[in-house]
PQR file of N, CA, C, O and H, with PARSE charges and radii, in Angstrom:
ATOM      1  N   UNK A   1     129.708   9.245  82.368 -0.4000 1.5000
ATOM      2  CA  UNK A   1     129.782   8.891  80.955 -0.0000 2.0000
ATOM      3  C   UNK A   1     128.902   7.670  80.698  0.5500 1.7000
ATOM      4  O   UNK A   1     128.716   6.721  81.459 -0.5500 1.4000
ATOM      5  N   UNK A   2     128.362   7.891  79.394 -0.4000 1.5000
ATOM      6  CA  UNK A   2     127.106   6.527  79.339 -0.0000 2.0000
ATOM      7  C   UNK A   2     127.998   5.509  78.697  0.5500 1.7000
ATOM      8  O   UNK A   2     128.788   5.828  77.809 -0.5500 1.4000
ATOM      9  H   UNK A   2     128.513   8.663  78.777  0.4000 1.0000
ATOM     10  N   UNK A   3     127.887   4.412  79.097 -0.4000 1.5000
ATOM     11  CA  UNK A   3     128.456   3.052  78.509 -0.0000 2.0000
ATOM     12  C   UNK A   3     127.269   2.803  77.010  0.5500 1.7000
ATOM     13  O   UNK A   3     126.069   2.797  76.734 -0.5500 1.4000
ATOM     14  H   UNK A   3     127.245   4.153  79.818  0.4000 1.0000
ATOM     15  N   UNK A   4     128.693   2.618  76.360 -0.4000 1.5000
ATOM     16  CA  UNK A   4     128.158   2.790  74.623 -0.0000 2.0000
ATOM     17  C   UNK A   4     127.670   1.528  74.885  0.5500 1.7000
ATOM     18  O   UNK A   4     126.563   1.305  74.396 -0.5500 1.4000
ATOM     19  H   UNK A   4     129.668   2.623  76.584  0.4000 1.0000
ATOM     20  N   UNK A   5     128.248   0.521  75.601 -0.4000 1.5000
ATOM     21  CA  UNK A   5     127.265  -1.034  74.705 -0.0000 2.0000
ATOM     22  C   UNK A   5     125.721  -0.942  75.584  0.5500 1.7000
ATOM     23  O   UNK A   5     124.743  -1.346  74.955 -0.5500 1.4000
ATOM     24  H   UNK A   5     129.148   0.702  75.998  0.4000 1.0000
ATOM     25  N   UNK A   6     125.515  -0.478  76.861 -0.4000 1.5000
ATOM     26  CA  UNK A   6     124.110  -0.308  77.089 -0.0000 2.0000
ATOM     27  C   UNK A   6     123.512   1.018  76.317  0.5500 1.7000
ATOM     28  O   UNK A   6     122.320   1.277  76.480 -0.5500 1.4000
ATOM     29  H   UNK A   6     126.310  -0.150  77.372  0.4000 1.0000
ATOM     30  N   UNK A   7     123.888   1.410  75.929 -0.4000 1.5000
ATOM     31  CA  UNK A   7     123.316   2.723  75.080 -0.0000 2.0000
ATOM     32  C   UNK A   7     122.959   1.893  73.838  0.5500 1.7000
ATOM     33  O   UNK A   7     121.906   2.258  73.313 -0.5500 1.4000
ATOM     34  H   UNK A   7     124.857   1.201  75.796  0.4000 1.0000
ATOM     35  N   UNK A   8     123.668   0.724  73.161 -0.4000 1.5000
ATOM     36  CA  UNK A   8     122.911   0.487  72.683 -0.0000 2.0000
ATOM     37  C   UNK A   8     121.899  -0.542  72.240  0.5500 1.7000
ATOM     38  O   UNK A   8     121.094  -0.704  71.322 -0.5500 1.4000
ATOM     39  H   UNK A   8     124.523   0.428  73.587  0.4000 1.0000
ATOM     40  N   UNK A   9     122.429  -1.319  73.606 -0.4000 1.5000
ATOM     41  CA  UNK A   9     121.245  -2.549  74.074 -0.0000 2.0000
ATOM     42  C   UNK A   9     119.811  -1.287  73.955  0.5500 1.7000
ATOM     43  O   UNK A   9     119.060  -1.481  73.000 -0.5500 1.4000
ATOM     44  H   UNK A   9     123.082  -1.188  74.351  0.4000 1.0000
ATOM     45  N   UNK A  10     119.606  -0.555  74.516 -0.4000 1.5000
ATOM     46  CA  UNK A  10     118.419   0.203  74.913 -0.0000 2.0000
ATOM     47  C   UNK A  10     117.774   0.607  73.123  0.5500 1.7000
ATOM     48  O   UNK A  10     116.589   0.514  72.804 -0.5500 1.4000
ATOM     49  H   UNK A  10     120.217  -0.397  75.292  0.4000 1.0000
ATOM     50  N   UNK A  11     118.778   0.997  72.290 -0.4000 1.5000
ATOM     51  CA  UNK A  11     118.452   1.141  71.222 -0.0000 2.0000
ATOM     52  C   UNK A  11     118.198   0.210  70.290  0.5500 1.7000
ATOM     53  O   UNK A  11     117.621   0.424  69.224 -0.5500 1.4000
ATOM     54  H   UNK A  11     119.741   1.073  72.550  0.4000 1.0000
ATOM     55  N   UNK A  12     118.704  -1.040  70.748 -0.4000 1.5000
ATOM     56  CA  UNK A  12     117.992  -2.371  70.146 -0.0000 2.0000
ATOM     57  C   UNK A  12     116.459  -2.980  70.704  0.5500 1.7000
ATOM     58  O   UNK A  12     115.675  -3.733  70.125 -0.5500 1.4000
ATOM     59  H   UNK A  12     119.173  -1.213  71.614  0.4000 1.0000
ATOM     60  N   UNK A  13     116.404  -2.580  71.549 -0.4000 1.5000
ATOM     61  CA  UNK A  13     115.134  -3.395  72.991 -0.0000 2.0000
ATOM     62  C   UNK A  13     114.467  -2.194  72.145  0.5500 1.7000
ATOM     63  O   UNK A  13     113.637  -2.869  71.536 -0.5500 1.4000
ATOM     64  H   UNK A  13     117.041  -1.969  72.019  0.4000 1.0000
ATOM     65  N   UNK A  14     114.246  -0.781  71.657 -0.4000 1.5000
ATOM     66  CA  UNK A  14     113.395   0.183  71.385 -0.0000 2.0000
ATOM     67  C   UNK A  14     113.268  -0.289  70.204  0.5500 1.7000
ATOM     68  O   UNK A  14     112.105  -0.071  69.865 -0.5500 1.4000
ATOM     69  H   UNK A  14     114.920  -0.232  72.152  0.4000 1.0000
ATOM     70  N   UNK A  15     114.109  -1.083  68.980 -0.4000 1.5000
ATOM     71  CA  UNK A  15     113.701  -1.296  68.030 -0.0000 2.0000
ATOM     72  C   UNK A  15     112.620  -2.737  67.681  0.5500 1.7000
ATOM     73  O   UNK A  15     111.710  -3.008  66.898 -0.5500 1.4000
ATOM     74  H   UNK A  15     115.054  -1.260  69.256  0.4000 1.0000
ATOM     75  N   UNK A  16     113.318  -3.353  68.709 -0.4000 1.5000
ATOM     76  CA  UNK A  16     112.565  -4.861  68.928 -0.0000 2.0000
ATOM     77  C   UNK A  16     111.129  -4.151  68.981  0.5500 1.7000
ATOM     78  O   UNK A  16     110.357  -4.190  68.023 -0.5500 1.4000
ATOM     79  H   UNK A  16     114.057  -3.132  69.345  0.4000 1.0000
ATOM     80  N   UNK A  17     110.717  -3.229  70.685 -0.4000 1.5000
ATOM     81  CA  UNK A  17     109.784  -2.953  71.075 -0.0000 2.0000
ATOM     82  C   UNK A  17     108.604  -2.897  69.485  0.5500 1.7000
ATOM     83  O   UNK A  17     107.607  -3.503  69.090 -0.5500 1.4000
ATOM     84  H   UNK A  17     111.344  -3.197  71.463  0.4000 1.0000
ATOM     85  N   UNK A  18     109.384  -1.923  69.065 -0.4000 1.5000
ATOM     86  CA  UNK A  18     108.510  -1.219  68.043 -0.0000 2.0000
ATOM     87  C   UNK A  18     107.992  -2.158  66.813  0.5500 1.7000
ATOM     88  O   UNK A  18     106.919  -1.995  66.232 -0.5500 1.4000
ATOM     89  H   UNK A  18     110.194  -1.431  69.385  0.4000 1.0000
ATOM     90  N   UNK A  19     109.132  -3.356  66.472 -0.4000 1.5000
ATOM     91  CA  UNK A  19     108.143  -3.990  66.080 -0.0000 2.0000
ATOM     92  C   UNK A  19     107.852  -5.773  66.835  0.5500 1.7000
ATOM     93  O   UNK A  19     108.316  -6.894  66.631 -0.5500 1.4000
ATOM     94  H   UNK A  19     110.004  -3.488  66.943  0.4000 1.0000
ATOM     95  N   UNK A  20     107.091  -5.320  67.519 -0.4000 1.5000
ATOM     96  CA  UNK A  20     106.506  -6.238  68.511 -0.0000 2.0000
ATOM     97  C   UNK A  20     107.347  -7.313  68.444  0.5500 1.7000
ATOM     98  O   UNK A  20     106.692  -8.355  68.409 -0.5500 1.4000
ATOM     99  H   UNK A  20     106.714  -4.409  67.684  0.4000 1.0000
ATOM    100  N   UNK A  21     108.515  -7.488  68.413 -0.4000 1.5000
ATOM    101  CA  UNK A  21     109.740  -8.599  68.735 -0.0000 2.0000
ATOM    102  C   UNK A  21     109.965  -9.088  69.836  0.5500 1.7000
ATOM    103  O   UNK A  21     110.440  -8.226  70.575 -0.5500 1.4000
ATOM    104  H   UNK A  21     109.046  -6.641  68.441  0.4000 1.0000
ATOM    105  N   UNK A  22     109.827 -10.344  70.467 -0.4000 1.5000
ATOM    106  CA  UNK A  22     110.713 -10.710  71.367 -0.0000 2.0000
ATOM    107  C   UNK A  22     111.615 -12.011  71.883  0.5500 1.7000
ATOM    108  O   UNK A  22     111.305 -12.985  72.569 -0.5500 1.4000
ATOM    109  H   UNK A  22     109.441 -11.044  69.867  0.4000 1.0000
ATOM    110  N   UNK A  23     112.698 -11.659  71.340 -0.4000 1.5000
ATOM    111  CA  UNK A  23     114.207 -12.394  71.269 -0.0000 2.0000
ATOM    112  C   UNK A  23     114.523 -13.008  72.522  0.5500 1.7000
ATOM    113  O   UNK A  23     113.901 -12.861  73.574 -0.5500 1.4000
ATOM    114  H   UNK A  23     112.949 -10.867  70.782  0.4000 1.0000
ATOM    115  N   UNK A  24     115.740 -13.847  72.288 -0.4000 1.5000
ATOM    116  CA  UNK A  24     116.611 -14.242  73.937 -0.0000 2.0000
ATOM    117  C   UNK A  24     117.378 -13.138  73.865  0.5500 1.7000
ATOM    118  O   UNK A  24     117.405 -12.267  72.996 -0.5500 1.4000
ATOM    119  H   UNK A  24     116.245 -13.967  71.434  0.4000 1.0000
ATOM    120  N   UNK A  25     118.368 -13.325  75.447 -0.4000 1.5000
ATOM    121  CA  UNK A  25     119.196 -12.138  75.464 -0.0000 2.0000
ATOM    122  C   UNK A  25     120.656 -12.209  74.738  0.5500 1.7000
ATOM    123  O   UNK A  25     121.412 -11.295  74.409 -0.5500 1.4000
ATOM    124  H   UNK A  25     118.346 -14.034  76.153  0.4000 1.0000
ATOM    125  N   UNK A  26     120.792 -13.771  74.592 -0.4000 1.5000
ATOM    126  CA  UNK A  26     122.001 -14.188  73.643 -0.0000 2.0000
ATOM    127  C   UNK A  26     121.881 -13.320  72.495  0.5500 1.7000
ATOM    128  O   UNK A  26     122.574 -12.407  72.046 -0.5500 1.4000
ATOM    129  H   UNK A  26     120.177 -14.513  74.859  0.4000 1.0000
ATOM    130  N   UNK A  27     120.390 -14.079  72.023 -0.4000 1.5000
ATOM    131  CA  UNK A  27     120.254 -12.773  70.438 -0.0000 2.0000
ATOM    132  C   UNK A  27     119.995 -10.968  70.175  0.5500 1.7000
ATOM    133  O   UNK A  27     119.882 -10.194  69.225 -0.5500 1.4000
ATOM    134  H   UNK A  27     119.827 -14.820  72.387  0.4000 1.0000
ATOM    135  N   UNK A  28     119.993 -10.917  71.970 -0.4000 1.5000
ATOM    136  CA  UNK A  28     120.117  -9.542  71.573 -0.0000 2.0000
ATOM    137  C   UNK A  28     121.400  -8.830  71.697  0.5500 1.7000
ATOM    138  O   UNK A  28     121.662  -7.690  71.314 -0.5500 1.4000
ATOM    139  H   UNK A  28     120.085 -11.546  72.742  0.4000 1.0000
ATOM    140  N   UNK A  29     122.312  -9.855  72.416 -0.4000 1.5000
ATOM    141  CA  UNK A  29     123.588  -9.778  72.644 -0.0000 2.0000
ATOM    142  C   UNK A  29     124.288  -9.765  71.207  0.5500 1.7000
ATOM    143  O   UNK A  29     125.026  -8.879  70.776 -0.5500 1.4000
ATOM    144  H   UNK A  29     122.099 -10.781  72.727  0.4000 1.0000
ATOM    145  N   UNK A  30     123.784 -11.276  70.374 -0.4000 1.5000
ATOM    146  CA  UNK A  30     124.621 -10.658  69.241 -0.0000 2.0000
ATOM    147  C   UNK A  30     124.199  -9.464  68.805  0.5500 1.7000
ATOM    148  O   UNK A  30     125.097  -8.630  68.689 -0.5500 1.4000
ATOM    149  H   UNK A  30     123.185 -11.995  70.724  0.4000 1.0000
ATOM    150  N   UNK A  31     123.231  -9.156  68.556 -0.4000 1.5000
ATOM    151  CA  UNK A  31     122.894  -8.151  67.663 -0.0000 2.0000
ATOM    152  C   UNK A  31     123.725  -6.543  68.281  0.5500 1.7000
ATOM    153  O   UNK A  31     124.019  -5.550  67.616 -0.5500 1.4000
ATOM    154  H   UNK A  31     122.502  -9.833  68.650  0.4000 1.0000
ATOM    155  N   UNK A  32     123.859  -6.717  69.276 -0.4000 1.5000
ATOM    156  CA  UNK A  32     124.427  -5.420  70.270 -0.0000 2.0000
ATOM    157  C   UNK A  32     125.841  -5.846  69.673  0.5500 1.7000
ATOM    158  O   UNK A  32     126.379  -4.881  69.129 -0.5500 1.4000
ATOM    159  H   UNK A  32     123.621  -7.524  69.816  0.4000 1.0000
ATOM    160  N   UNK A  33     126.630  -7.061  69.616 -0.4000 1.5000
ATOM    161  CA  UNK A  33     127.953  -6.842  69.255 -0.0000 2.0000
ATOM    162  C   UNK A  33     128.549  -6.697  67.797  0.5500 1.7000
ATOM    163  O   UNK A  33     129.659  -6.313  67.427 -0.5500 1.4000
ATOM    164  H   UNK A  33     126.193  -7.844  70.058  0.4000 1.0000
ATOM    165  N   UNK A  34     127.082  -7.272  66.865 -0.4000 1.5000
ATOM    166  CA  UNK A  34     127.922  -6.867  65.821 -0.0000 2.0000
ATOM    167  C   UNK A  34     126.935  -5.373  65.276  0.5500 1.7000
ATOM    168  O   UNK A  34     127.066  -4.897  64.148 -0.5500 1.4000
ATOM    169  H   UNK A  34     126.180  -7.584  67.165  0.4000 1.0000
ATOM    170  N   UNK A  35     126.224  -4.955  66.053 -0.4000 1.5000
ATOM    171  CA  UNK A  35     126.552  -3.028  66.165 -0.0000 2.0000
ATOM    172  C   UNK A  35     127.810  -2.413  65.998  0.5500 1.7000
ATOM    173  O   UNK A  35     128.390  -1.858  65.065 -0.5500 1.4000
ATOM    174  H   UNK A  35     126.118  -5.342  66.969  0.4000 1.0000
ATOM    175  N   UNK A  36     128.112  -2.725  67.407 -0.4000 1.5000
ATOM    176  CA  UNK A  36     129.491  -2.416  67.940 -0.0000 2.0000
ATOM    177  C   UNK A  36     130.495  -1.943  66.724  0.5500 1.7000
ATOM    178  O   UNK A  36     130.958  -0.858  66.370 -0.5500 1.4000
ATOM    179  H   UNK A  36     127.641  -3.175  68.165  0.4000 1.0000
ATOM    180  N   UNK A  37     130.602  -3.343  66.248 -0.4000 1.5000
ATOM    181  CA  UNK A  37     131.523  -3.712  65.168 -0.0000 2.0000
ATOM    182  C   UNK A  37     131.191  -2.758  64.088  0.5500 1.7000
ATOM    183  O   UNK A  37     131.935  -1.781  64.003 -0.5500 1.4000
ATOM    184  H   UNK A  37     130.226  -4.224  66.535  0.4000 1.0000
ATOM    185  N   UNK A  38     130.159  -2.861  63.201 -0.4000 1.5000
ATOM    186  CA  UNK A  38     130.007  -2.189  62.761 -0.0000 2.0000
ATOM    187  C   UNK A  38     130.021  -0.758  62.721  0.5500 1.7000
ATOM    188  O   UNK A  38     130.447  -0.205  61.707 -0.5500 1.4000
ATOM    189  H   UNK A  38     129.555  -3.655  63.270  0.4000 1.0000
ATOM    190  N   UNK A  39     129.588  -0.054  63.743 -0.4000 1.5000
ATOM    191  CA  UNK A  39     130.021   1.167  64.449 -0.0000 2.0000
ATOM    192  C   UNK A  39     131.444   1.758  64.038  0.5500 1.7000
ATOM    193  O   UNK A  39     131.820   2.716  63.364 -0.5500 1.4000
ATOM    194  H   UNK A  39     129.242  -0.503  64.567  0.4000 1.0000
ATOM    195  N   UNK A  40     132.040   0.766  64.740 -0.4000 1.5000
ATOM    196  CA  UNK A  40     133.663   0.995  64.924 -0.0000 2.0000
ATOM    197  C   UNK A  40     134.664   0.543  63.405  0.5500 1.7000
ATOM    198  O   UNK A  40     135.783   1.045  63.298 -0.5500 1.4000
ATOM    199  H   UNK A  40     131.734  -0.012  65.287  0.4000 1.0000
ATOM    200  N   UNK A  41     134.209  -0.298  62.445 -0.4000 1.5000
ATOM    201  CA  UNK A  41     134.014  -0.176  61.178 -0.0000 2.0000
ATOM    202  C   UNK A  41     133.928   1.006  60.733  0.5500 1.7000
ATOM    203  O   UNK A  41     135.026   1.545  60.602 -0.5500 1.4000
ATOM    204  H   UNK A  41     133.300  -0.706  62.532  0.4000 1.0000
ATOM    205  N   UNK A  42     132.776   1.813  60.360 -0.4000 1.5000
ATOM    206  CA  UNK A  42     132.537   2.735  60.092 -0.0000 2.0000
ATOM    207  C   UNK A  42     133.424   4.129  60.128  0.5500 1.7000
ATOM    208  O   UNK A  42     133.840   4.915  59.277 -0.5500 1.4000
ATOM    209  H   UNK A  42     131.883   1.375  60.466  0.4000 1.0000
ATOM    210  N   UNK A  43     133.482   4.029  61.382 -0.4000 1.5000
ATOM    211  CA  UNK A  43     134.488   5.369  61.906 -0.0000 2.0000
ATOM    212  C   UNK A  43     133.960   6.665  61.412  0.5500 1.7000
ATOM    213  O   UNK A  43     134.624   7.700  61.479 -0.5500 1.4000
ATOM    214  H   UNK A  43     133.144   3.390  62.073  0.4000 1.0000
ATOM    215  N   UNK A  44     132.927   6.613  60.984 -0.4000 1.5000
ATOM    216  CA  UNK A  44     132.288   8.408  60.852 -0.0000 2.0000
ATOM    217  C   UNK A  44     131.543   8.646  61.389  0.5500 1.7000
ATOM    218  O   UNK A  44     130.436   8.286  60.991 -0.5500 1.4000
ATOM    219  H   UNK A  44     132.388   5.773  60.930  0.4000 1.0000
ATOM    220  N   UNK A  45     131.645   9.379  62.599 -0.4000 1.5000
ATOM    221  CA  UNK A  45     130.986  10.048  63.567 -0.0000 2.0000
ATOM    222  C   UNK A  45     129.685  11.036  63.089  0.5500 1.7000
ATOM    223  O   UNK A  45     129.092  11.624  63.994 -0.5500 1.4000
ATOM    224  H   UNK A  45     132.545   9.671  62.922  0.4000 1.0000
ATOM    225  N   UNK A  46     129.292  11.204  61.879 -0.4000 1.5000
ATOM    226  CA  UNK A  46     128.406  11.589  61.262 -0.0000 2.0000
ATOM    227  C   UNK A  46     127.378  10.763  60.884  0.5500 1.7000
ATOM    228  O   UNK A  46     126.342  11.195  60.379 -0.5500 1.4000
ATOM    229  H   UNK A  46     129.774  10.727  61.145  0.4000 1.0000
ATOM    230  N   UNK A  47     127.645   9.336  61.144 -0.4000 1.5000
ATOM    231  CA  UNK A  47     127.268   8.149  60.588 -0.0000 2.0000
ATOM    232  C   UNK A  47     125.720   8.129  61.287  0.5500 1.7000
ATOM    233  O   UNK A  47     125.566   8.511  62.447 -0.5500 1.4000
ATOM    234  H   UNK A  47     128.486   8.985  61.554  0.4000 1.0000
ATOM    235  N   UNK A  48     124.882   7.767  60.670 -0.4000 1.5000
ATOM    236  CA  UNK A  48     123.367   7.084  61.324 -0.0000 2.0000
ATOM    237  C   UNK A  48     123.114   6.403  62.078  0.5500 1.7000
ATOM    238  O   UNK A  48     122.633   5.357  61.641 -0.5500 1.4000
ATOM    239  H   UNK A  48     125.007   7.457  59.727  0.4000 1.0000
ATOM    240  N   UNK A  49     123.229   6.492  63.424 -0.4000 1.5000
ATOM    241  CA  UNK A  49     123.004   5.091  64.034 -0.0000 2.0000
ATOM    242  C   UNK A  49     121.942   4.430  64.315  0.5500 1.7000
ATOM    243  O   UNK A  49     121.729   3.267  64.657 -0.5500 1.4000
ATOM    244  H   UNK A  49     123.619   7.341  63.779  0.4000 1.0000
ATOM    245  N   UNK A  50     121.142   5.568  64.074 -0.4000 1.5000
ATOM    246  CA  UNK A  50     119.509   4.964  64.089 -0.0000 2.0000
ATOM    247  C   UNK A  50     119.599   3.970  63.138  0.5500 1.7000
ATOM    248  O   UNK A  50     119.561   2.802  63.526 -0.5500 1.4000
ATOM    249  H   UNK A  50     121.316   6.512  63.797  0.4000 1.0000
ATOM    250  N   UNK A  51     119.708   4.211  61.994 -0.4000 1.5000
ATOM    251  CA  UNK A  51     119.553   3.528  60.895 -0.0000 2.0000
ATOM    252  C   UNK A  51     120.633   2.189  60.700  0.5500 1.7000
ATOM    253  O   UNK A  51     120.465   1.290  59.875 -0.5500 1.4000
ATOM    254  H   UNK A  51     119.739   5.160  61.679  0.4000 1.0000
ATOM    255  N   UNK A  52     121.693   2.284  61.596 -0.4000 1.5000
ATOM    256  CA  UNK A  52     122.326   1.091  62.139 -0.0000 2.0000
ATOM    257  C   UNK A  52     121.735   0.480  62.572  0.5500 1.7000
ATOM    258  O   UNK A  52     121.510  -0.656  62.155 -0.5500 1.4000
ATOM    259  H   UNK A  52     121.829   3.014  62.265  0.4000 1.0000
ATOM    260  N   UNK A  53     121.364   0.861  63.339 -0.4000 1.5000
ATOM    261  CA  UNK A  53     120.493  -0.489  64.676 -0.0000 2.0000
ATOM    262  C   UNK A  53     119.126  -0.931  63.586  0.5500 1.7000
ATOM    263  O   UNK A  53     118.601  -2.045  63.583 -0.5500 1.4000
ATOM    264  H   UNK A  53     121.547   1.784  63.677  0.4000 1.0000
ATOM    265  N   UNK A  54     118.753   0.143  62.762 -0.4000 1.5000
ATOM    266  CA  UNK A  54     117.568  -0.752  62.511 -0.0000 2.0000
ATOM    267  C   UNK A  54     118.090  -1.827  61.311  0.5500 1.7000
ATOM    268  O   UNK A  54     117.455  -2.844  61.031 -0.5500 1.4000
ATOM    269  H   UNK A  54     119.180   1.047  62.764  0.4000 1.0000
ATOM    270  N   UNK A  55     119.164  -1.491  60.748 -0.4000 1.5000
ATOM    271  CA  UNK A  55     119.402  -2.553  59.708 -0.0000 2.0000
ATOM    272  C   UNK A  55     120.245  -3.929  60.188  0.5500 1.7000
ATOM    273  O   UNK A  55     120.601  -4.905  59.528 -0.5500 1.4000
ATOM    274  H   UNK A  55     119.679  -0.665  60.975  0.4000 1.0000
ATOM    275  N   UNK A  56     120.408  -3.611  61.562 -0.4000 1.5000
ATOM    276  CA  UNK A  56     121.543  -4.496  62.186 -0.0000 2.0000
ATOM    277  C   UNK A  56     120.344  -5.490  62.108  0.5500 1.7000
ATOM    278  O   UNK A  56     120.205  -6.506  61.426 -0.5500 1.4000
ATOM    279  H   UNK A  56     120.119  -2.818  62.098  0.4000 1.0000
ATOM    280  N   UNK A  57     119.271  -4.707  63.291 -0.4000 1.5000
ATOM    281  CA  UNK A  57     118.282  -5.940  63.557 -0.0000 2.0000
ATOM    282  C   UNK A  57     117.619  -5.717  62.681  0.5500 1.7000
ATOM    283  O   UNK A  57     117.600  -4.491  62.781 -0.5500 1.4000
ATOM    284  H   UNK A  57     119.385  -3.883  63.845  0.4000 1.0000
ATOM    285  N   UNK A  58     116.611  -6.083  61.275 -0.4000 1.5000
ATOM    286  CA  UNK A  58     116.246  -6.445  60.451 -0.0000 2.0000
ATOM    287  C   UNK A  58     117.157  -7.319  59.917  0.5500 1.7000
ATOM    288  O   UNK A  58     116.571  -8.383  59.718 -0.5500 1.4000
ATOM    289  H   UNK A  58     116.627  -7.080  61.193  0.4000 1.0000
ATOM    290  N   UNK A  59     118.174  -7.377  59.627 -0.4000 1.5000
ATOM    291  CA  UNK A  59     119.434  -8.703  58.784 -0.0000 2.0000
ATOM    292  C   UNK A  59     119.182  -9.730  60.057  0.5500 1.7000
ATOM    293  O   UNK A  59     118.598 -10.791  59.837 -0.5500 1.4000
ATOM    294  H   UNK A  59     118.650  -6.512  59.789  0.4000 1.0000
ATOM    295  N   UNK A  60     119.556  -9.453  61.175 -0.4000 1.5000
ATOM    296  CA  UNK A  60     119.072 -10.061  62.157 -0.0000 2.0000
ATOM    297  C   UNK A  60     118.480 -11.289  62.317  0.5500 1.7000
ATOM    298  O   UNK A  60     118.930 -12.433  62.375 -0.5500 1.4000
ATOM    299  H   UNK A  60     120.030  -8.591  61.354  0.4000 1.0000
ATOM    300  N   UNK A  61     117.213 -10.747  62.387 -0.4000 1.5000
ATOM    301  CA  UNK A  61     115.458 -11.713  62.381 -0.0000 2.0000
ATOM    302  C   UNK A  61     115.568 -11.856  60.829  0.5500 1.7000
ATOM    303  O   UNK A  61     115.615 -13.070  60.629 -0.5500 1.4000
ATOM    304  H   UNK A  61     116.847  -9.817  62.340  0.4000 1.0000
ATOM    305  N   UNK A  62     115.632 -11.198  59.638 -0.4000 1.5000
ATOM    306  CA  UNK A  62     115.808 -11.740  58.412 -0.0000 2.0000
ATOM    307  C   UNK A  62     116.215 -13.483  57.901  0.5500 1.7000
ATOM    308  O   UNK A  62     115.680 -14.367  57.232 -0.5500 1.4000
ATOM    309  H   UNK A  62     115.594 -10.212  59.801  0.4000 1.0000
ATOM    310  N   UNK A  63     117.769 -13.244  58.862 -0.4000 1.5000
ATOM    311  CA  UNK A  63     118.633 -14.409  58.836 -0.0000 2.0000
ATOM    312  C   UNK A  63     118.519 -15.216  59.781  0.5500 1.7000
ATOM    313  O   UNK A  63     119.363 -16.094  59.598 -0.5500 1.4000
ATOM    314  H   UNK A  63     118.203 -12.526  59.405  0.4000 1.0000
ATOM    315  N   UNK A  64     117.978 -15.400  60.644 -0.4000 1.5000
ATOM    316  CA  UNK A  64     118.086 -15.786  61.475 -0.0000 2.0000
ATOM    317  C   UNK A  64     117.020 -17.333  61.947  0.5500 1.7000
ATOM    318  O   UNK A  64     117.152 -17.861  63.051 -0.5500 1.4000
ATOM    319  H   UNK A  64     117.292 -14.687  60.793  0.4000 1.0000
TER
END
C-alpha cells in the first residue's frame, strides 16, 4: 500500500519541479500537511487532487 503523505510529497516536488521552485524541506513539509488537511476536509473522493496540490502550493509561495 502507498503511504498517502509520500504520495504526496512526490506530487508537491512535481509541482515545485514544474515551476522551477526550490523550497526547504520544512516548507515542503508544510505544504504536504496542510494537503493532508485539506484532503481529509474535503471528504469527496471524487475530489481533484491535482488541482489541490497545485492550489495548496501556489497560496503557498503566494503567502509566503
Amino acid at each position: 500500500m502507498i503511504n498517502f503523505k509520500n504520495y504526496v510529497k512526490d506530487a508537491v516536488n512535481t509541482e515545485l519541479y514544474k515551476l522551477k521552485i526550490d523550497i526547504t524541506i520544512n516548507e515542503i513539509d508544510a505544504i504536504i500537511d496542510s494537503i493532508i488537511f485539506d484532503w481529509n476536509e474535503i471528504g469527496d473522493p471524487d475530489a481533484n487532487f491535482e488541482a489541490l496540490v497545485e492550489w495548496n502550493v501556489d497560496q503557498y509561495l503566494t503567502h509566503a
